[in-house]
Residue frames relative to the residue before (quaternion, step in Angstrom):
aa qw qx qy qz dx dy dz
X 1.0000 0.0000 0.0000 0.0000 0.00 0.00 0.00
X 0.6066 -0.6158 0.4297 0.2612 3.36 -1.22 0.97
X 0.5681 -0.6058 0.3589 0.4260 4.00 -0.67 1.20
X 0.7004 0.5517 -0.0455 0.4506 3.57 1.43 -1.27
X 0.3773 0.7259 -0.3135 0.4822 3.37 1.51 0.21
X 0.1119 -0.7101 0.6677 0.1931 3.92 -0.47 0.06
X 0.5320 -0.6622 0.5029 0.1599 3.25 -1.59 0.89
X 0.4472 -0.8073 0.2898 0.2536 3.01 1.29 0.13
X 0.6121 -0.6909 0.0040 0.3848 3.51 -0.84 0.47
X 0.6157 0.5777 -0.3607 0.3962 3.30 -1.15 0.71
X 0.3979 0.7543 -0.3576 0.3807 3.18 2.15 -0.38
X 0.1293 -0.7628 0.6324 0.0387 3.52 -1.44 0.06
X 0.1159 0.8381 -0.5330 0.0084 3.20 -0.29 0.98
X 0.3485 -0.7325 0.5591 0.1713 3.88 -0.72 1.49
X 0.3222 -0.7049 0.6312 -0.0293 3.75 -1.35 1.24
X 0.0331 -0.7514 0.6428 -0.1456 3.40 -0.26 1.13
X 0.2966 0.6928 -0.6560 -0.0411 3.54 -1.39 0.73
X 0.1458 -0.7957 0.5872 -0.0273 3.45 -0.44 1.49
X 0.3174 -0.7165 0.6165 0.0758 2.73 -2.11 -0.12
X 0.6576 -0.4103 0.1753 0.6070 3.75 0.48 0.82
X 0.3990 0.7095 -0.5131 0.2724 3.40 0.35 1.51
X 0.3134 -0.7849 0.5218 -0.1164 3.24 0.57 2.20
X 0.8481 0.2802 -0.2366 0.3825 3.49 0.03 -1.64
X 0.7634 0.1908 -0.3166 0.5297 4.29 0.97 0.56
X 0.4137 0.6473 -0.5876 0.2541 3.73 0.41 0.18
X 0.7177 0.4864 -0.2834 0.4099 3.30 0.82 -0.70
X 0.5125 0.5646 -0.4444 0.4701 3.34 1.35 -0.42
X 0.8004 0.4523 -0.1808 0.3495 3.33 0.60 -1.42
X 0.3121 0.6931 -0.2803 0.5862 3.52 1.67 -0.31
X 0.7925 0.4314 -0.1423 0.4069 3.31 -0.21 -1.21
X 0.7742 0.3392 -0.2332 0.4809 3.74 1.12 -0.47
X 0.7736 0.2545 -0.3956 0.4245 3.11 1.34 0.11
X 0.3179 0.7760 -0.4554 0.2990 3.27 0.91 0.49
X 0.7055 0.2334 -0.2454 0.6225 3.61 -0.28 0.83
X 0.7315 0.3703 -0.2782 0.5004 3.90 0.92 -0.71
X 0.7046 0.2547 -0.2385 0.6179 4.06 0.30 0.35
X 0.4732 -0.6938 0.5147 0.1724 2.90 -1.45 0.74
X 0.8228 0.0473 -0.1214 0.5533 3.75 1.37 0.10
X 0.2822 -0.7164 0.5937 0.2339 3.46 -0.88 0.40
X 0.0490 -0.6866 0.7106 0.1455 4.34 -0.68 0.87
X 0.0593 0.7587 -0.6361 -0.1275 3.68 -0.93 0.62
X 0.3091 -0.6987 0.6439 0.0391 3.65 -1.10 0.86
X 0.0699 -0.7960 0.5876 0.1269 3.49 -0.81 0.87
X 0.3261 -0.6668 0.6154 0.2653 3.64 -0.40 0.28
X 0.7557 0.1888 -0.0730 0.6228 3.86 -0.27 0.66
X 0.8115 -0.0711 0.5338 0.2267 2.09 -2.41 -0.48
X 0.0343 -0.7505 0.6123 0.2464 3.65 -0.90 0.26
X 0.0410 -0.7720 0.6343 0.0002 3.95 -0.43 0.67
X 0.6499 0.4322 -0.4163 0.4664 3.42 0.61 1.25
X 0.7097 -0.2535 0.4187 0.5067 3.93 -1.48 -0.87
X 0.3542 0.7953 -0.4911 0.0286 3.49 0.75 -1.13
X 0.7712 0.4467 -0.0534 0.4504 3.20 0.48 -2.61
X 0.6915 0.5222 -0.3659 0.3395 3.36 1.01 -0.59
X 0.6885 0.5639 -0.2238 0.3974 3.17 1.08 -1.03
X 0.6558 0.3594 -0.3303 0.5760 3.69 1.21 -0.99
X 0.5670 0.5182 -0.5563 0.3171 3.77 0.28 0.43
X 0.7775 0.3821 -0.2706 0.4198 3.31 1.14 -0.55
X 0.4518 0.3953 -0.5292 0.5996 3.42 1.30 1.37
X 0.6967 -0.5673 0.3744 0.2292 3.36 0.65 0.70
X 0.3778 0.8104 -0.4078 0.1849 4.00 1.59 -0.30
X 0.3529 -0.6092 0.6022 0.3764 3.21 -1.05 0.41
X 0.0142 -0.8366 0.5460 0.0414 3.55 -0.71 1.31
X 0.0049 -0.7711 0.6365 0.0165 3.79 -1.25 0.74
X 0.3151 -0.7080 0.6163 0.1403 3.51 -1.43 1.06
X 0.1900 -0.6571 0.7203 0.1156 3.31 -1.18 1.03
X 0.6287 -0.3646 0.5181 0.4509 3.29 -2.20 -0.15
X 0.6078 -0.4995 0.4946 0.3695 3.74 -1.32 -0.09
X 0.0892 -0.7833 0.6126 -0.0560 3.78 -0.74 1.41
X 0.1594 -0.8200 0.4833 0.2619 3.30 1.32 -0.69
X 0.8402 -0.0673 -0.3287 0.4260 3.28 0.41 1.53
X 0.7993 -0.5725 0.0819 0.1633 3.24 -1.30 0.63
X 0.7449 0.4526 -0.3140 0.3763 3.43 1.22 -0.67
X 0.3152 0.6401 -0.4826 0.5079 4.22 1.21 0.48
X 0.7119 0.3551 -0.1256 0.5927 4.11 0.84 -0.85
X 0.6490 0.4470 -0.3388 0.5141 3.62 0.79 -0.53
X 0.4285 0.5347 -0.4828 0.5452 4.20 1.27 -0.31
X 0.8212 0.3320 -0.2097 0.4140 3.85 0.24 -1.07
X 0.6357 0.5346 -0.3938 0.3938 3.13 1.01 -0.08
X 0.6682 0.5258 -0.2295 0.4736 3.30 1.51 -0.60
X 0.5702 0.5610 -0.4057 0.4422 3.33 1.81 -0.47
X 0.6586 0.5581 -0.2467 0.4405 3.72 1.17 -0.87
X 0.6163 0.6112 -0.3948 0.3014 3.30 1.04 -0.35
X 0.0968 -0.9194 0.2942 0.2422 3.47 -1.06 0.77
X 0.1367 0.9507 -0.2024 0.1909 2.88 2.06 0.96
X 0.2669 -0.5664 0.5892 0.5107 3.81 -0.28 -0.23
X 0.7892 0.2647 -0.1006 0.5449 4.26 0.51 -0.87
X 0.2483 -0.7547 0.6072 -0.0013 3.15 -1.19 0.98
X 0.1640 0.6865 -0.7037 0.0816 3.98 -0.23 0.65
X 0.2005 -0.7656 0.6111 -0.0158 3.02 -1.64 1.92
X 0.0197 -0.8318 0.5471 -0.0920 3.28 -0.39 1.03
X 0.4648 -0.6576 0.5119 0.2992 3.46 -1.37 0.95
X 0.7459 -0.1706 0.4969 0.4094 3.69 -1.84 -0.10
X 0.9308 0.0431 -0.1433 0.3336 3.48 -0.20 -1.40
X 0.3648 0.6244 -0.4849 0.4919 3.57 1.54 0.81
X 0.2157 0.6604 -0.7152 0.0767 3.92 -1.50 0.58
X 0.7629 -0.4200 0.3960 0.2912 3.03 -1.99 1.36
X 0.4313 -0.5456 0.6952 0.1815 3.73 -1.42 0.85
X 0.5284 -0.5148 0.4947 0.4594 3.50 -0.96 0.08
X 0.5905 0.5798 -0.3139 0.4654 3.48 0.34 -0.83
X 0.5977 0.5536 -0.2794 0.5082 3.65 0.46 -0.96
X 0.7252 0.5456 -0.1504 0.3920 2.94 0.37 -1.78
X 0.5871 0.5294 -0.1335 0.5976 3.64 1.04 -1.19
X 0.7610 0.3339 -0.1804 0.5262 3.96 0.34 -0.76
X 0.4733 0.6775 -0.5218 0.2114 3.56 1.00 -0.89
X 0.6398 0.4858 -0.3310 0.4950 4.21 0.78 -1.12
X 0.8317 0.2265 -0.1991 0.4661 3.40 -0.54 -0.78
X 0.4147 0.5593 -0.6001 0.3939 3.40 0.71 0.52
X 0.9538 0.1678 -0.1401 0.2062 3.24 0.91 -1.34
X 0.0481 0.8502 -0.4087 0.3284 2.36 2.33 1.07
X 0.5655 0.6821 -0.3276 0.3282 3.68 1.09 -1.49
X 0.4620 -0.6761 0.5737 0.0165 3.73 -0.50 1.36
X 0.8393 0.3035 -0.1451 0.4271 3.70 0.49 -1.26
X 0.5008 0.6824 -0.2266 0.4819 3.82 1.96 -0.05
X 0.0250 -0.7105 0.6810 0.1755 3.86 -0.31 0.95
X 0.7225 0.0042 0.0177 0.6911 4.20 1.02 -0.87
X 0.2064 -0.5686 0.7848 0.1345 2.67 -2.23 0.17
X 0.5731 -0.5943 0.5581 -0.0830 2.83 -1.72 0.75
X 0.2869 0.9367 -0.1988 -0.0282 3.93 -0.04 1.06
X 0.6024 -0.4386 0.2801 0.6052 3.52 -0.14 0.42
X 0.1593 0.6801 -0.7084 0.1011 3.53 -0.85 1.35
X 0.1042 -0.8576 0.5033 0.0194 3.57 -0.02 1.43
X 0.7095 -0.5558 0.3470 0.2596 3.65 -0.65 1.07
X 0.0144 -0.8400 0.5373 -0.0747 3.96 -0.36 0.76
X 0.3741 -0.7060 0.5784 0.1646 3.73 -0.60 1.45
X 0.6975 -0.2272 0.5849 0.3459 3.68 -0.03 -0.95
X 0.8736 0.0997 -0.0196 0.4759 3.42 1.07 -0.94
X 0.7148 0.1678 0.0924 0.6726 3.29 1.08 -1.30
X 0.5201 -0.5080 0.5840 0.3609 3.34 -1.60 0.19
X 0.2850 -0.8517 0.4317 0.0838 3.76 -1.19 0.38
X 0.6963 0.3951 -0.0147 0.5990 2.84 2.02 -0.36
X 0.1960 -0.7786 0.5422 0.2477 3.97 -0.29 0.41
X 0.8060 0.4944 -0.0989 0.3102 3.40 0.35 -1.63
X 0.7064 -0.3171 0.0512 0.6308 3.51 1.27 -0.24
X 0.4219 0.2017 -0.7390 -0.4849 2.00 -1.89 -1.38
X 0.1335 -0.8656 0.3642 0.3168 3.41 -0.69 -0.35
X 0.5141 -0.7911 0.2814 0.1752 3.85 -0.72 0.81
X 0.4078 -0.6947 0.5332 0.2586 3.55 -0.42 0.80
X 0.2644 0.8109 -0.4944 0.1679 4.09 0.19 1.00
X 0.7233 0.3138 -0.2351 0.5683 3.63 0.74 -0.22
X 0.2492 0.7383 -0.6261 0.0297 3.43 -0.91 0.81
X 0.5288 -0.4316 0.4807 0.5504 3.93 -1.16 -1.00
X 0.5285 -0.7423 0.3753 0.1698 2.94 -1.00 0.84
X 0.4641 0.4355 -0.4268 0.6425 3.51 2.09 0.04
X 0.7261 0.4934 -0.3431 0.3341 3.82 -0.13 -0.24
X 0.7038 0.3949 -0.3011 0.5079 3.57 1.21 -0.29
X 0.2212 -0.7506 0.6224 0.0144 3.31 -1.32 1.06
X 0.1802 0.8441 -0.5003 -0.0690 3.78 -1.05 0.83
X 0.2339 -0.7206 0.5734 0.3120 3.02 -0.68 0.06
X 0.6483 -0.6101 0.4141 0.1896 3.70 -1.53 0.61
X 0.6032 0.5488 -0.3854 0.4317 3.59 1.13 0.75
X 0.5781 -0.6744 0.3546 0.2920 2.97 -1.08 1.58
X 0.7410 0.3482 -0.3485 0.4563 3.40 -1.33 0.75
X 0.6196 0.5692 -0.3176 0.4373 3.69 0.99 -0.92
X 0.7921 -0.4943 0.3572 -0.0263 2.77 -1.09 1.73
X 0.0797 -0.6874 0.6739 0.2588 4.23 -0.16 -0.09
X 0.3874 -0.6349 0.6634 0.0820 3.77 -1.38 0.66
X 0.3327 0.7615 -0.5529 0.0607 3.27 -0.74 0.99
X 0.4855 -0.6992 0.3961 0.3445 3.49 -1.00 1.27
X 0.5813 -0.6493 0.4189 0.2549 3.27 -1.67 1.05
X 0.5738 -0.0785 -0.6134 -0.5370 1.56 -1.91 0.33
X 0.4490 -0.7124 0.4752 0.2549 3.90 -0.56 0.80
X 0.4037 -0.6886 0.5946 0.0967 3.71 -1.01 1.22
X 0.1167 -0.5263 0.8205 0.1904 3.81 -1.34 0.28
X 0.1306 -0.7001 0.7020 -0.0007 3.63 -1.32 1.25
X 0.4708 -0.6490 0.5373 0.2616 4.29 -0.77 0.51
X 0.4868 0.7270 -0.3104 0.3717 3.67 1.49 0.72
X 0.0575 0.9019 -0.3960 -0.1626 3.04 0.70 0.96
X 0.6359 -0.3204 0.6856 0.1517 3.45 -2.09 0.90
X 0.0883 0.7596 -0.6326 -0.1225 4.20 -0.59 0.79
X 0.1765 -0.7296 0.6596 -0.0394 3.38 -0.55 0.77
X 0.1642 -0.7650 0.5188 -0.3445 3.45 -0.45 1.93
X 0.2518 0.7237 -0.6341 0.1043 3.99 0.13 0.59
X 0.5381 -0.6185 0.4745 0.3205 3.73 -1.26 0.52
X 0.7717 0.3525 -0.2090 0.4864 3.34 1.13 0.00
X 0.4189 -0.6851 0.4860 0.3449 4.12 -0.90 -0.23
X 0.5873 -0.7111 0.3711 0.1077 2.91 -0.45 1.47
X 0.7303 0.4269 -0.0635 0.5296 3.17 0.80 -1.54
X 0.2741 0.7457 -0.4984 0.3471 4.07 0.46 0.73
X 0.4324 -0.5783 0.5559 0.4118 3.48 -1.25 0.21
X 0.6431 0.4726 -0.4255 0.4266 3.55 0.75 -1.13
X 0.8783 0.0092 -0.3168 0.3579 3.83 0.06 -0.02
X 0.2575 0.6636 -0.5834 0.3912 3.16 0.66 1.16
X 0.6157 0.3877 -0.2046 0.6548 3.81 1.67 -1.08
X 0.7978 0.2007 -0.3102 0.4765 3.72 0.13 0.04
X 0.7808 0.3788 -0.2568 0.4253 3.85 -0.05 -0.79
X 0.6368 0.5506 -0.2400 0.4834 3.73 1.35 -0.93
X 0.7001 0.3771 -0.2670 0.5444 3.58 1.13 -1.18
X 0.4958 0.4958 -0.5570 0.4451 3.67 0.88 0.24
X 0.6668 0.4752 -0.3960 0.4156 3.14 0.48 -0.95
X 0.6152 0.6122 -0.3383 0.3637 3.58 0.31 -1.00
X 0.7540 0.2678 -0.3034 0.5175 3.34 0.52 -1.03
X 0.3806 0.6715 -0.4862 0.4096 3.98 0.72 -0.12
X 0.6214 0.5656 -0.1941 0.5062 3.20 0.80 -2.39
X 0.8550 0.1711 -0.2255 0.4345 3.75 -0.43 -0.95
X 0.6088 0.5586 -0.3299 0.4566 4.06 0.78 0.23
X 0.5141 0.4928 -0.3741 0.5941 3.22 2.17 -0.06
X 0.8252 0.4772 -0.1938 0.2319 3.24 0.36 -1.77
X 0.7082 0.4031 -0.2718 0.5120 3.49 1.94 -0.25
X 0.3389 0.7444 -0.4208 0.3925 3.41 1.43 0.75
X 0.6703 -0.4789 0.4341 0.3646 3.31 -1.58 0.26
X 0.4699 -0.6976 0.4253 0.3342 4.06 -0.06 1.18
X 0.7901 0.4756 -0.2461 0.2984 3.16 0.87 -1.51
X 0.5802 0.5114 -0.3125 0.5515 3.62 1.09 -0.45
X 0.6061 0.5129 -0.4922 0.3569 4.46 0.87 0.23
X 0.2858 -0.8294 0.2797 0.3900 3.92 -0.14 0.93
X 0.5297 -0.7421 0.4055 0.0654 3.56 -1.48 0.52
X 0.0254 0.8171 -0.5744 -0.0415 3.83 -0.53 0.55
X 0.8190 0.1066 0.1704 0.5375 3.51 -0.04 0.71
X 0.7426 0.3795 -0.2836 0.4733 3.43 0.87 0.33
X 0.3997 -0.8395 0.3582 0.0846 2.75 -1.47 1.72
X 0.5153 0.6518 -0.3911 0.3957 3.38 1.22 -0.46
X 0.2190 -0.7573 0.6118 0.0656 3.38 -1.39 0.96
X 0.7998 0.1973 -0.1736 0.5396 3.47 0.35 0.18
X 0.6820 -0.4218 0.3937 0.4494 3.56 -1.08 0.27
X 0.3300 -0.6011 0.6097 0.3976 3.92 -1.53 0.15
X 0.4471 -0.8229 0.2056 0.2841 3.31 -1.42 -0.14
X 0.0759 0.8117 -0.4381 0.3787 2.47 1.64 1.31
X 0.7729 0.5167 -0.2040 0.3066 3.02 0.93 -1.15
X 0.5683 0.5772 -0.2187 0.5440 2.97 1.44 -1.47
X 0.5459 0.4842 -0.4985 0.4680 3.90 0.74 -0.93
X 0.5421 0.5715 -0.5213 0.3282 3.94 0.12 -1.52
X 0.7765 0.4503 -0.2284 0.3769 2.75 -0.46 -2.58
X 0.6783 0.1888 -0.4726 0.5300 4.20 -0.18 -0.08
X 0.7195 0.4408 -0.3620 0.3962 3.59 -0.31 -0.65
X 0.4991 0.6937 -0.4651 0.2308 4.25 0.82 -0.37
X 0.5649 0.4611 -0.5424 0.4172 3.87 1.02 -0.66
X 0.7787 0.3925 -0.2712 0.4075 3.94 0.48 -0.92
X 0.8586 0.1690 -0.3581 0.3256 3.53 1.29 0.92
X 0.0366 0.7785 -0.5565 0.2880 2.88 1.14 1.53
X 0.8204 0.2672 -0.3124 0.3974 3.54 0.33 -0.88
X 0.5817 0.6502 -0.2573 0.4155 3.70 1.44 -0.47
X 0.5575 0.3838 -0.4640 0.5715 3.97 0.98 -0.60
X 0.7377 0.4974 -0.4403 0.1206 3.93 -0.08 -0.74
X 0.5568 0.4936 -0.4407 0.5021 3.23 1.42 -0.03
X 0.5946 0.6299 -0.3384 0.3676 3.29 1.08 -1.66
X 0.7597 0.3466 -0.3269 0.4425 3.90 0.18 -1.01
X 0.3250 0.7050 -0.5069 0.3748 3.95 1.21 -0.44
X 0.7590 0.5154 -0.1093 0.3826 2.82 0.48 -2.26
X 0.6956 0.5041 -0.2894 0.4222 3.41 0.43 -0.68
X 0.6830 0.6116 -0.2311 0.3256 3.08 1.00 -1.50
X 0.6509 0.5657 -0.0474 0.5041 3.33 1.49 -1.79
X 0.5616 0.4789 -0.1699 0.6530 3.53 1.18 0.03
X 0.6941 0.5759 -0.1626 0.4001 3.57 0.61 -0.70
X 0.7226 0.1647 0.1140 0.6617 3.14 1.05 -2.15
X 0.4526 0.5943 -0.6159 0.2504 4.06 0.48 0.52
X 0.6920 0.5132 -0.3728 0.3447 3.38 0.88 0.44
X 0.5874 0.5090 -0.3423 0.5280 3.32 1.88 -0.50
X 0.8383 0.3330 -0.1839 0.3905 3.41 0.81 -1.29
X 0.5518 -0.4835 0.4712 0.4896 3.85 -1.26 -0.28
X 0.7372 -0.4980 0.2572 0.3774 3.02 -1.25 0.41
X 0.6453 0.5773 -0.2454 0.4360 3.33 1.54 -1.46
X 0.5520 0.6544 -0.3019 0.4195 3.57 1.32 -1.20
X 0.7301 0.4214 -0.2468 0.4779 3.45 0.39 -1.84
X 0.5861 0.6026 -0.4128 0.3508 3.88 0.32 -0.33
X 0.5776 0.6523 -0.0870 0.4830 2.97 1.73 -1.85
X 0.7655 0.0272 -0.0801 0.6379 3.91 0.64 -1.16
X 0.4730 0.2969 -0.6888 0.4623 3.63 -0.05 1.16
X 0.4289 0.6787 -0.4610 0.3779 3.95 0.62 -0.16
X 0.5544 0.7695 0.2019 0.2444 2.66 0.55 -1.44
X 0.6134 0.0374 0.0967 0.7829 3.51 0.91 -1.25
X 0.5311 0.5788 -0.4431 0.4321 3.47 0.52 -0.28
X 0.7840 0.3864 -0.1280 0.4688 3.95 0.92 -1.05
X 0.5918 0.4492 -0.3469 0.5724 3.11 1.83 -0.40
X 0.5038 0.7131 -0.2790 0.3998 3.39 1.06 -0.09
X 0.6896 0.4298 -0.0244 0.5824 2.97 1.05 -1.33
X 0.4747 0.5189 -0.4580 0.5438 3.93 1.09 -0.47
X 0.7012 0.5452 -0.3825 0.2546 3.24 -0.05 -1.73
X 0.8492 0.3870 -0.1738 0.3144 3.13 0.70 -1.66
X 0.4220 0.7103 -0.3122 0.4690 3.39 1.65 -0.16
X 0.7232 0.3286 -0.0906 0.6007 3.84 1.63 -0.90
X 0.8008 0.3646 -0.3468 0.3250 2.93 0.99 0.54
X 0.2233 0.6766 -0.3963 0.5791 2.60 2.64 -0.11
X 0.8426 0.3691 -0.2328 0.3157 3.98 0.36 -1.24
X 0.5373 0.5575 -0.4364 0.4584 3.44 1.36 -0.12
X 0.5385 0.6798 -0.3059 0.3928 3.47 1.17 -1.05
X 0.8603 0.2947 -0.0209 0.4154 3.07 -0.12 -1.25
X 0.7640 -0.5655 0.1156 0.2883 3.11 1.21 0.34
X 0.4094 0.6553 -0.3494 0.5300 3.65 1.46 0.05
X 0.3934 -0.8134 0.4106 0.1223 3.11 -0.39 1.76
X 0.4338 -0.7470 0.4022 0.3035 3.93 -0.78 1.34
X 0.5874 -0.5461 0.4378 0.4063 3.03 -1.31 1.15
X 0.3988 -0.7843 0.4221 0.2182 3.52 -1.41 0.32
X 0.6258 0.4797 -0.3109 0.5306 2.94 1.62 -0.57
X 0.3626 0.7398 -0.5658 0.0335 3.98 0.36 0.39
X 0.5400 0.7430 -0.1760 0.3541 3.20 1.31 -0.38
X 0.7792 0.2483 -0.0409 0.5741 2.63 1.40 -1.25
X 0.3699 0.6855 -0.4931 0.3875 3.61 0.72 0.35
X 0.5428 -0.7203 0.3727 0.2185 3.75 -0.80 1.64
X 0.4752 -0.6651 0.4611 0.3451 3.75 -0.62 0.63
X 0.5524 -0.4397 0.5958 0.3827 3.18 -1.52 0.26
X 0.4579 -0.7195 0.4530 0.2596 3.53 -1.06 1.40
């Protein structure tokens, strides 16, 4: 079939964009294979692992990008290539429950459904940490969702969107939530996060999205960020702790409103410094991932 063909309806096409992630692709591979009608994989980089080798022998449609050091700049092209009526994006170390797996068709059999919403329960490194959610917005139509190519930013999809009791398993080899990579993986991200948000709008990439220019919310931030670097970290705490006192334990929610609260506060700390003039680091991009 032609690259430019649609799969017609009812199709499903899964969106992968990794990064030398040999020791679970295959896990995650393995669950959708037989349950989607294509695999798009996106490498960020160089691949200096199993990665490419393995998703060739599920048959993925695979492309290599330059190195962006994160995922949703490659996830714009991955959605442009897709020829699915439905699009479910999933990481490397995320793979279909059985149950999922089982529901994945007649989920999108569902006429009245632009997305759904799924059980994406919380994972130390060892154990899950969370029953009740959080839960992820990963499967939608692929006319109805709108992104935009900046890390951390959300996909948009028109309503109306379903929460389904299917959970999405999501499974890194490590704990996310640490000080040690809260200071090294998190402040990459951070400085990414504020080296997007004080860029030229017109040059971040796009799927479905109509805005042309920053809002001015934003633009207000970015001048006003030296005087709220120290103010969002309580402020998003607050927000955060309020938000999730129903998903997490008490001890937990302290733990990841913490958390975003400090990534919060990075962000604006680099963008207070891009602003005003402190010249961006060059190598954020290229700075090795946390294995």
């Amino acid at each position: 079939m032609d690259a430019d063909t649609p799969l017609g309806k009812g199709s499903i096409s899964a969106c992968l964009v990794v990064r030398n992630e040999g020791a679970v692709i295959e896990r995650c591979l393995t669950s959708l294979h037989g349950a989607v009608d294509e695999i798009i994989l996106i490498h960020d980089g160089e691949c200096e692992d199993a990665t490419l080798d393995i998703a060739q022998r599920f048959g993925c449609r695979i492309f290599q990008h330059d190195l962006v050091g994160h995922s949703e700049a490659a996830t714009v092209f991955a959605f442009d290539e897709a020829r699915g009526e439905w699009l479910l994006a999933i990481d490397a170390d995320e793979f279909l429950s059985a149950s999922l797996r089982e529901a994945l068709r007649q989920l999108v059999c569902n006429a009245d459904v632009n997305g759904y919403e799924l059980l994406w329960r919380m994972w130390d490194g060892r154990r899950y940490i969370t029953l009740n959610g959080p839960y992820k917005l990963a499967l939608y139509r692929r006319s109805c969702v709108h992104v935009l190519g900046l890390i951390h930013c959300p996909e948009r999809v028109d309503p109306p969107v379903v929460r389904v009791e299917l959970q999405l398993e999501h499974r890194p080899n490590y704990n996310n939530f640490t000080l040690r990579t809260m200071l090294t993986k998190w402040r990459r991200w951070a400085r990414i996060h504020a080296r997007e948000l004080t860029s030229d709008f017109s040059t971040l990439p796009k799927f479905n999205w109509d805005e042309s220019d920053w809002p001015a919310r934003r633009r207000l931030l970015n001048r006003l960020s030296p005087v709220m670097v120290l103010p969002s970290v309580p402020l998003v705490f607050l927000v955060n702790v309020v938000r999730s006192r129903d998903v997490y334990s008490a001890r937990e929610n302290i733990r990841m409103a913490r958390g975003q609260a400090l990534y919060a506060g990075m962000v604006q700390f680099y963008v207070a410094k891009y602003v005003y003039g402190a010249k961006r680091d060059s190598d954020t991009a290229t700075e090795p991932p946390l294995p």
